[in-house]
Every structure is written in structure tokens, then in C-alpha cells.
C-alpha positions in Angstrom: 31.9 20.9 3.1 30.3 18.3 5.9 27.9 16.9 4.0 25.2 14.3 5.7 24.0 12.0 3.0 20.7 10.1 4.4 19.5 6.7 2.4 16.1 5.3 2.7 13.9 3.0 1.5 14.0 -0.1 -0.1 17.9 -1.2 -1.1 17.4 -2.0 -4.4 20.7 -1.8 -6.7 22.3 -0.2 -4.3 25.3 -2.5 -4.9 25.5 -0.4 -8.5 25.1 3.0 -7.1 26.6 3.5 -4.2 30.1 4.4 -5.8 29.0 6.6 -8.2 27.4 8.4 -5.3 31.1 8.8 -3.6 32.3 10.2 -7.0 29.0 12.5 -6.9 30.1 14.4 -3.7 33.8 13.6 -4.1 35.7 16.0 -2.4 33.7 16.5 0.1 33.5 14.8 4.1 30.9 12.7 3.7 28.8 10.8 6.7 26.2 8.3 5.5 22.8 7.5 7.8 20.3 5.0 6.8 16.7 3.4 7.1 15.4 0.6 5.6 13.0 -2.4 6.7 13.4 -5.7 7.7 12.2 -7.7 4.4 15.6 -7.9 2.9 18.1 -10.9 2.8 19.6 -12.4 5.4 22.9 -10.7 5.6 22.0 -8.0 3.4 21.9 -6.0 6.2 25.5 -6.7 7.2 26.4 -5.8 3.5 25.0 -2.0 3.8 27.0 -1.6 6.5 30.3 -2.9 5.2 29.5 -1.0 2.3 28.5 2.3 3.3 29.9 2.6 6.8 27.0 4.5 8.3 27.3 6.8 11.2 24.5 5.6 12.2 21.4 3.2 10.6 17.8 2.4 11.8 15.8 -1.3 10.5 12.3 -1.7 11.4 9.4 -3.7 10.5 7.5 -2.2 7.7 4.4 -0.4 9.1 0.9 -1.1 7.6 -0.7 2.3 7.8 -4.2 1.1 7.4 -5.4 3.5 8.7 -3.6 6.2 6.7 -3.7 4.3 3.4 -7.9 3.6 3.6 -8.2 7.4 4.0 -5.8 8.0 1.1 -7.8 6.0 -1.0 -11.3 6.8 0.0 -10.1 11.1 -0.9 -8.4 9.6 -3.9 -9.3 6.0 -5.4 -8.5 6.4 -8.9 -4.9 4.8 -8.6 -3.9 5.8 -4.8 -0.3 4.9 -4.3 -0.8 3.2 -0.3 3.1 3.2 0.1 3.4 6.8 0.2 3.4 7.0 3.7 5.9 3.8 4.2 8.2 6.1 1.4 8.2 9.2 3.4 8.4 7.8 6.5 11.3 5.9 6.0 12.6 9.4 4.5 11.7 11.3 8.0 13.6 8.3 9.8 16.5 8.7 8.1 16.8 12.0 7.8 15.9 11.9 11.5 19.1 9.9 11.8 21.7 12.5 10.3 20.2 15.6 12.9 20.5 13.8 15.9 24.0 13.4 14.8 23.7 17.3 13.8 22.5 17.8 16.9 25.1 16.4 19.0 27.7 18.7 17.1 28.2 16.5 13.7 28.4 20.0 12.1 27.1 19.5 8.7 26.8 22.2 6.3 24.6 20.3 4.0 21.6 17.5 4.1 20.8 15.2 1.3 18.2 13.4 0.7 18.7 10.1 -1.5 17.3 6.8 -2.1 19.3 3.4 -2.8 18.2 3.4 -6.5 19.3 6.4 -7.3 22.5 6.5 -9.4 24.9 9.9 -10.4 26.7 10.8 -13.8 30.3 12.7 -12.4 30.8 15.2 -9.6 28.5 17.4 -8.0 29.9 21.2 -9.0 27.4 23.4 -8.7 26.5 25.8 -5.6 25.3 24.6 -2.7 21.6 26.1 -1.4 21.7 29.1 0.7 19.7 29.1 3.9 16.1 28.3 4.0 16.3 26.4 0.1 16.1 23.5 -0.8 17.2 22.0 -4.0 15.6 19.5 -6.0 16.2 17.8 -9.6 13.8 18.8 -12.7 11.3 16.1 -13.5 9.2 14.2 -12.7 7.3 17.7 -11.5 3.2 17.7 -11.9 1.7 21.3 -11.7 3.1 22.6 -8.1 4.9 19.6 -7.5 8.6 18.4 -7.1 10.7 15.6 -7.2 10.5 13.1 -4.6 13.7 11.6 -5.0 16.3 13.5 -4.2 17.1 16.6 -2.2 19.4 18.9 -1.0 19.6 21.8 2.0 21.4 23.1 4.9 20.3 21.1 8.2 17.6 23.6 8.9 15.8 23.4 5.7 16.2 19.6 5.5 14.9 19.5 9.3 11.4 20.9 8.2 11.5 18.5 5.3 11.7 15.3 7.7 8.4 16.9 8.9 6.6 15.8 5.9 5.9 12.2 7.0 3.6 13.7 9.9 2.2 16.0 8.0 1.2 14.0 5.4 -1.9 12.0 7.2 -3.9 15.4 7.4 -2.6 17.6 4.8 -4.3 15.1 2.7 -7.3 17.5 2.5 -5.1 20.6 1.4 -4.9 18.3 -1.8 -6.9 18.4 -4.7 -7.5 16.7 -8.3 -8.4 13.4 -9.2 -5.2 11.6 -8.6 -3.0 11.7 -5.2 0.9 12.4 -6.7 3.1 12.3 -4.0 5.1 14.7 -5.5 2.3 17.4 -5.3 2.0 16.7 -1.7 5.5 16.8 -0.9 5.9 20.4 -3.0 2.3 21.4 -0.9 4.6 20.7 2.3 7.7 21.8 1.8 6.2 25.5 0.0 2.9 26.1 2.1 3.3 24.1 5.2 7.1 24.1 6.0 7.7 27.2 4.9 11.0 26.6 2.2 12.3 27.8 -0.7 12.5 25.3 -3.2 14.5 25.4 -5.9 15.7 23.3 -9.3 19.2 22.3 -9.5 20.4 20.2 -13.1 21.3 17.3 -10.8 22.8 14.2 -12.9 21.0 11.9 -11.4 18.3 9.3 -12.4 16.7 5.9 -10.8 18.4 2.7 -11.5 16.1 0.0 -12.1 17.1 -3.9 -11.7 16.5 -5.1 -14.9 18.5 -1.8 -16.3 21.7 -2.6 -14.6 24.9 -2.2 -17.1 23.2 0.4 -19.4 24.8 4.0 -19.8 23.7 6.6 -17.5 22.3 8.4 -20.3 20.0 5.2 -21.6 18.2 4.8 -18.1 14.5 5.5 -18.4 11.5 4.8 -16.1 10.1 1.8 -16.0 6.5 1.3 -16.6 6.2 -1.9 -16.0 7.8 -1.6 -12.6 4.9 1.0 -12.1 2.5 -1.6 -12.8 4.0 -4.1 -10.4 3.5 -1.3 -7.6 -0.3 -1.1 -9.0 -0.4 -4.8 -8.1 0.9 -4.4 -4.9 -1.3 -1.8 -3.7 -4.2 -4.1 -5.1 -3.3 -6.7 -3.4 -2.8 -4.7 -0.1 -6.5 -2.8 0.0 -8.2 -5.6 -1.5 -6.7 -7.5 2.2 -7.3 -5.0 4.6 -9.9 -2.2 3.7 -13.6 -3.4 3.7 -14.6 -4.9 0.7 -16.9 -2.0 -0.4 -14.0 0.1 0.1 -12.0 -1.7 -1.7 -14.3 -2.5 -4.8 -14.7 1.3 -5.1 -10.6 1.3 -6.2 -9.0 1.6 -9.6 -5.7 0.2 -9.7 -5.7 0.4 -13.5 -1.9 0.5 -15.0 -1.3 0.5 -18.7 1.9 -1.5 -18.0 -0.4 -4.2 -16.2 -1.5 -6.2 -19.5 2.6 -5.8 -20.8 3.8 -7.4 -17.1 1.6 -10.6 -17.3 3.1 -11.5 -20.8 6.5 -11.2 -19.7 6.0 -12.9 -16.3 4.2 -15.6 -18.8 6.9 -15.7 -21.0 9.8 -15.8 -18.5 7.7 -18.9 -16.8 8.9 -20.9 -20.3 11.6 -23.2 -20.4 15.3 -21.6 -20.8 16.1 -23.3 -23.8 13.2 -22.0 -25.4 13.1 -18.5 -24.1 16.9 -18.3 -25.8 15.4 -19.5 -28.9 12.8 -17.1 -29.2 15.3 -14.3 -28.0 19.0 -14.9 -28.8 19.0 -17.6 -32.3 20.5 -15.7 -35.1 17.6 -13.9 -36.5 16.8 -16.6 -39.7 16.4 -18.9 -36.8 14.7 -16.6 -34.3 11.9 -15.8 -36.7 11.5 -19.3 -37.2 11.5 -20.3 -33.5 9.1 -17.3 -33.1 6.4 -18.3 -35.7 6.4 -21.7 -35.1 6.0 -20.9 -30.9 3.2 -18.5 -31.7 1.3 -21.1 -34.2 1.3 -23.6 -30.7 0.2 -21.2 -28.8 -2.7 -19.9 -30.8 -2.9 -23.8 -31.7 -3.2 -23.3 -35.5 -2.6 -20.5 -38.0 -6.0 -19.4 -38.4 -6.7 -15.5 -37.5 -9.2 -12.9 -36.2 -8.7 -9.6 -34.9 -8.2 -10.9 -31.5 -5.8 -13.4 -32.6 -4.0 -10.8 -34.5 -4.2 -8.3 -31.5 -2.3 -11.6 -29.2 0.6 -11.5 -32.0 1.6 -8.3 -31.6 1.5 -9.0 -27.5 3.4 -11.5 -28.0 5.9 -10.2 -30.5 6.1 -7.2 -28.1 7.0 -9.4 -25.3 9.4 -11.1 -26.9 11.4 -8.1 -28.2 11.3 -6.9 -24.7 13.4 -9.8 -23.2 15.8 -9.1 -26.8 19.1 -6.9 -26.9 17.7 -4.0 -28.2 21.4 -3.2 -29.8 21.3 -6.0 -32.0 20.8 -4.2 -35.6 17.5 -4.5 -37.6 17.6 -7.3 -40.3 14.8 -8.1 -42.3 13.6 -10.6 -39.7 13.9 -8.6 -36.9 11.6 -5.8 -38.8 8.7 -8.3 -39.3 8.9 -8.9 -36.0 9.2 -5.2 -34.5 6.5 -4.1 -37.0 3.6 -6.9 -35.9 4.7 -5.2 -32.2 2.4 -3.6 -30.1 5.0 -1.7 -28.2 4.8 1.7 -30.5 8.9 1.9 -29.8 9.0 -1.4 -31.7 6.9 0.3 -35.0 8.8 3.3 -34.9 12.1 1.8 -35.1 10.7 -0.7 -37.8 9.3 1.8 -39.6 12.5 3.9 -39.6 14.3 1.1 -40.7 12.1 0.8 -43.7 12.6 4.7 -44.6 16.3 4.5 -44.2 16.1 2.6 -47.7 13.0 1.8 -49.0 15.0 -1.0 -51.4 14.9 -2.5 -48.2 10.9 -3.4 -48.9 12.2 -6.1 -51.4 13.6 -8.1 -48.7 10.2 -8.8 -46.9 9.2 -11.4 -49.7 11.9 -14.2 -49.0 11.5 -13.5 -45.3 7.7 -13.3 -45.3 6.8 -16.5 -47.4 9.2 -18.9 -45.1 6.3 -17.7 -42.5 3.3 -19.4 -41.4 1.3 -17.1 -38.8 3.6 -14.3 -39.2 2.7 -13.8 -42.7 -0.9 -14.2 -42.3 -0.6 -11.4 -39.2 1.3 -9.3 -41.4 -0.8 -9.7 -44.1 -4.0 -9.6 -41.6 -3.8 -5.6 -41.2 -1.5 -3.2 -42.1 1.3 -3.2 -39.2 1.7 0.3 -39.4 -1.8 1.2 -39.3 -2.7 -0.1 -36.1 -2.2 1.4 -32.7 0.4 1.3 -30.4 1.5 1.4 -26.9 3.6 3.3 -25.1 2.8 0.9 -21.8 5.9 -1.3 -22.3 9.2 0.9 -22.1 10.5 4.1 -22.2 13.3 5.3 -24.6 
């Protein structure tokens, strides 16, 4: 099959996924159109196109829809996601690109819809859509949504999808609940507005963050302290250019927010130190660690929010750690003072595995200053934990 395969978006990791989408629709004649804006590199540009060869490409200067966004968030200010309309416009552009191509007799039996991030596991096998569907992946699916990511139809179908960018502005009032997800308003379009049949397909295919480059296809997980980031962002952008009481009205409230300031502290630390507290050999690690958290708390003496700062920190630091590395009996003081509930568990299952194991902690726990005295502060495994750091 003539398959059109139209990028959009922001070009991140693209220089990781853009072969295993060739293996995803190998077999196939594939033309590759794309839109992006002008905030990348110099030269990264000129990359893209060596790379992917495009039939044809569109870069513009990112459009502020202030406008758009201040209606957005006055119908939906618990969390409103402004760059919902720079996402699906770019989409509609680039989609726009591969049916003027269609148009002029390109002949494509099949649209997709794909974003740079976006990596594949294998071939594509299954059947294509008939006329008038459209296929998306499971996930990422609230209550008569669908994903956002990905999609695929014959030109037709993916012609009235490229509609949603203009729809969007006003079919903002077809939308209820608390929270604007774009993936409710893109299933609202593409069901009740456009008229398609939208389907699930299995698709093998997941987002490929930065900081999750080299993993196995099966490890990758969202992010959600890339999440928070985007929570920042969209902060930063009302708080410039909606009217302060607009503005003030606004909850940009992440659970990943708290988690990204202690890594972006802890990644502002020296090199040498951040391998200490990160890569020693764990007898040294735990040392490193306890004597870098008695500084910072400038003595060993504890309260609950002291002890609550710990297990920040010791969650922060195992974040920045190979997760691969096996569990010693240092490395389980540490995960179990962790505030990252990922952290307890695997602690904790450590533990279970053989509880002999409990007759290590002594030697490792009395070689500790502020460690001990945290882990001796409150039961590690009777305090709460967050899920606000990773998913796995």
C-alpha cells in the first residue's frame, strides 16, 4: 500500500525513532510530510530532512493563541493544557501537507497520523481501516475519549480529522467535566462532529521520552515529571499574557511539580558529587549520601519535616540511579526512607524475598548518622508514598 505518514510537533527523539518507524510500515511505499516550528537548533532542520526525505515539510513560528488558550482556561481552569491548540494545529498542518499531495494524484491508500516521539516495536501486520474508520491505539482513553497520538485512515477519514484544529476553538462548549482532556475533545470531534468511525487497533507503539532513550520498548512509561514541566510551561505562559485576575483564578497544580525541583536542584550540584551520591559502590554511596544530607539539613537533628525532606531527597537521588543495579543492604535503606512508593515497594520486596536479610540492616544502619536516625524516626514502611515521580 501508498501509505502517507505525516509528522508533527515538536522533534524530540526523533533521531531514536525514526527507523523503527521504517521497520513499522516496512513493506510498504512510504511518503513522509512534516510540520514543526521554528525553536529548534540551527541545522536541526536540515537534519529532518536528510533524515526523513519529506515530500514535502512546512516550519512556522509557533502561534500564541491567546485568544484561544484564555477561553480554554476561563471554561476549564483546573489544569487547562494551553498547547492544545499549538498540538493540533501543527497536526492539521501536516496532515494538510500529505492531501495536497493526495490531491494532486499522490494516490495514497492510507493516512497516518504520528508524532516525532513516538517510537514502534516490529512491523505493522494487521488490517488496514475500511472506509470512513479510523484507527487509534488503546490508552491513554478517558470516558469517550481517544488517543491523541497516533492515527490511522484512508485519506477521506484522515481529511475530516485535519478538521479538528478549527473545530476545536468552539467545540470547546460541546465539552463538559472539570478538566479539558484533549483526548475527549479530539474523540467529541472525530465521533459527533466529523462524523467517523473510530476504532482500536493493538498498535505497538509508545512515546519515547529524552531521558528514556536506550531502554527496551517494553520498559518505556510516561513520564510524570515531564507532565509537570508542561504544567510550568503553561503557568508561565497565562501568568504572561491573560489578565492577572484571569490568571490568579488558574490551578496548574502537578504532583510531579515538588519531584521536578529536587532533581533540577540536585542536577545543579557539582559532577563529582552527583557521581558520588549516584554511581560509588553502594558502602560508599550510602556514606556519600548520609554525610550530603547531614550538610544539607546542617546537622543530624530531626522533625517530621526534616524526616519528610529525607525521603525527597533519597527519592531524588535514586531517580538519577540505574535502577538495574541489584538491591544490597545499602541500597534498601535508602529505597525504603524513599518517598517515591516504587522505591518502598521494591525495598520492601527485597526484604520478603528473605527475611534473614533483616539481620543485615544492623552493620549498615549503625555506620549511619542521619540515615539511622530517619530510619529509626518513623517506620519507613508506614508512611505514605508517591506515585508523582515515575512510572513502572
Amino acid at each position: 500500500m501508498r501509505i502517507a505518514v505525516a509528522l508533527s510537533g515538536q522533534p524530540r527523539t526523533w533521531r531514536h525513532t525514526r527507523q523503527p518507524l521504517s521497520r513499522f510500515f516496512a513493506g510498504h511505499e512510504v511518503e513522509v510530510f512534516f510540520h514543526t516550528w521554528d525553536e529548534v537548533e540551527p541545522g536541526e532542520v536540515d537534519a529532518l530532512v536528510a533524515a526523513y526525505a519529506p515530500r514535502a515539510y512546512r516550519v512556522e513560528p509557533r502561534p500564541l493563541f491567546v485568544e484561544e488558550k484564555r477561553r480554554l482556561a476561563e471554561r476549564f481552569p483546573t489544569r487547562p493544557p494551553l498547547t492544545v491548540f499549538d498540538m493540533f494545529h501543527s497536526v492539521s498542518a501536516s496532515l494538510g501537507l500529505a492531501l495536497a499531495a493526495q490531491a494532486e494524484g499522490a494516490g495514497y491508500d492510507l493516512i497516518c497520523r504520528t508524532r516525532f516521539d513516538l517510537t514502534y516495536d516490529g512491523a505493522w501486520t494487521a488490517s488496514p481501516p475500511a472506509a470512513g474508520c479510523v484507527l487509534t491505539p488503546p490508552g491513554f482513553e478517558p470516558e469517550g475519549g481517544c488517543n491523541d497520538q497516533f492515527a490511522l485512515g484512508d485519506p477521506e477519514a484522515m481529511g475530516a480529522y485535519a478538521g479538528v484544529s478549527a473545530w476545536l476553538p468552539e467545540g470547546l462548549e460541546a465539552l463538559g467535566g472539570a478538566w479539558f482532556r484533549p483526548e475527549v475533545a479530539l474523540g467529541t470531534y472525530l465521533r459527533s462532529a466529523a462524523g467517523l468511525d473510530l476504532r482500536r487497533q493493538a498498535f505497538p507503539v509508545v512515546l519515547l521520552r529524552e531521558d528514556q532513550v536506550g531502554r527496551p520498548f517494553q520498559a518505556l512509561r510516561d513520564d510524570p515529571m515531564f507532565h509537570a514541566g508542561k504544567h510550568e510551561a503553561w503557568e508561565a505562559f497565562a501568568r504572561s499574557h491573560f489578565d492577572a485576575a484571569v490568571a490568579e483564578r488558574l490551578d496548574f497544580n502537578h504532583a510531579g511539580r515538588r519531584p521536578l525541583a529536587f532533581v533540577r536542584w540536585l542536577q545543579a550540584r557539582p559532577a563529582d558529587e552527583r557521581r558520588a551520591l549516584s554511581s560509588l559502590d553502594w558502602p560508599l554511596r550510602i556514606a556519600a549520601i548520609d554525610q550530603f544530607i547531614t550538610r544539607e539539613l546542617g546537622g543530624p537533628a530531626l522533625d517530621a519535616q526534616r524526616h519528610e525532606l529525607i525521603r525527597l531527597i533519597c527519592a531524588t537521588l535514586i531517580h538519577q540511579m540505574d535502577r538495574s543495579e541489584p538491591m544490597t543492604p545499602e541500597a534498601f535503606v535508602v529505597h525504603a526512607l524513599s518517598v517515591n512508593i516504587l522505591d518502598m515497594r521494591r525495598a520492601l520486596a527485597w526484604l520478603e524475598a528473605d527475611q534473614g536479610r533483616v539481620n543485615l540492616l544492623p552493620d549498615v544502619l549503625n555506620r549511619l548518622g542521619v540515615l539511622r536516625a530517619a530510619f529509626t524516626f518513623a517506620p519507613p514502611f508506614d508512611q505514605v508514598g508517591e506515585h508523582a515521580w515515575r512510572v513502572e
